[in-house]
Structure formats: C-alpha cells, structure tokens
C-alpha positions in Angstrom: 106.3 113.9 136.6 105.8 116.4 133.4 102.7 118.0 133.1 100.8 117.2 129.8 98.9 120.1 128.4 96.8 118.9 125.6 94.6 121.3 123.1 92.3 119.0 121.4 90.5 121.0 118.2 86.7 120.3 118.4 86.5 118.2 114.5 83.4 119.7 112.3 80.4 118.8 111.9 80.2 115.3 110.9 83.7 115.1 110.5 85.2 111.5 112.3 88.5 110.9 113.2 88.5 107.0 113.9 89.4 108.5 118.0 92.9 109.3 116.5 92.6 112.6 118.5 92.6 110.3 121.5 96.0 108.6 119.9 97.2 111.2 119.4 96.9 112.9 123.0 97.9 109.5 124.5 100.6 109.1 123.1 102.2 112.3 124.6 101.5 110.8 127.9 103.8 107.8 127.5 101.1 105.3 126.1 102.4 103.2 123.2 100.2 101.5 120.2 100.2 98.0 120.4 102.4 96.3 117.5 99.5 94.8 115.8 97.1 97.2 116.0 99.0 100.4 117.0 96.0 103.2 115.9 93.3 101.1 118.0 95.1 99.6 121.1 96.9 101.7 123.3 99.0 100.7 126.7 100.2 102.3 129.3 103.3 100.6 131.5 100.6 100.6 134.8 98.9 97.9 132.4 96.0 99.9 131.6 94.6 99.8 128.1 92.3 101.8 125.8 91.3 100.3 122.5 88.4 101.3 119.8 86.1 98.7 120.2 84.0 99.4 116.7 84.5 101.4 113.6 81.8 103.7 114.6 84.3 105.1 117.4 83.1 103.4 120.6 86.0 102.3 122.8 86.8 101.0 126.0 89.6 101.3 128.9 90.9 98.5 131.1 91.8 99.7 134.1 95.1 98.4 136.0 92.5 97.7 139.2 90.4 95.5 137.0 87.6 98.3 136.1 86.7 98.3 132.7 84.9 101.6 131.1 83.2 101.3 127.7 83.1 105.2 126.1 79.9 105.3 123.4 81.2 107.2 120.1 79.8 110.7 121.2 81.7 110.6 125.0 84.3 113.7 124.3 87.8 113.2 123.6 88.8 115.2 126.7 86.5 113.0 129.0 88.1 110.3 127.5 91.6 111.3 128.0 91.1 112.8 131.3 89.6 109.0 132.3 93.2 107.4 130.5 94.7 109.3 132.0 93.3 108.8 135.8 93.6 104.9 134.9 97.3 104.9 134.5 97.9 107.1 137.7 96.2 105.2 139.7 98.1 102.7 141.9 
C-alpha cells in the first residue's frame, strides 16, 4: 500500500470550495467521481461512498459495513478525509 500524504491549505475567510478540497484529496487515494456527477459523488472499489448532500457543503459517507456518516458544512476537510479514508480500509 502507498502512503498518501495530503497538505490541505486552510481556504480564507468565507471563502467555499463546494468540498472540492475533499475531491481533490480523494481522488489521490484511488476514489473515482461518479460519471454523472463526478465533483459530488465519490467511490471507492470497497463500495464506500462520499457525496455532497447540499450546496451549502454538507455531505455524507456510506460506509462498505452499512454505516452511514452525515458531515455538517463546518466538519474539517482533514476529519473528513481521514473518516473516507478509514471507510474504504475497513474490511
């Protein structure tokens, strides 16, 4: 397995980046946008699934066990990742 070493720049003040930072930092870790929707779905071969739920940035990841974890707009992008990323190592 590679390691992944992210840096994720803190945006300004009032500055929103629709979670691409999120994308962005999933998608180096083998997660592909879905076809339709490939900036707001994201999957990960294990089957789990991260997707913006609403325009104001909340989101939410289905986990391959059948957890699902709804992120509000302010959770971090790094607690956000870090919980992808748990998801999809999980047997």
């Amino acid at each position: 397995m590679t390691d992944l070493r992210l840096i994720i720049s803190r945006p300004e003040p009032g500055e929103w980046l629709g979670r691409l930072d999120v994308v962005e930092a999933l998608e180096k870790a083998d997660w592909t946008g879905d076809d339709d929707m490939p900036l707001s779905i994201l999957r990960h071969p294990s089957g789990a699934v991260w997707a913006v739920i609403e325009e104001t940035g909340d989101s939410g990841l289905d986990c391959p066990n059948g957890a699902v974890i709804s992120f509000p707009s302010d959770t971090p992008t790094v607690v956000i990742v870090a919980a992808c990323l748990a998801a999809a190592a999980t047997p």
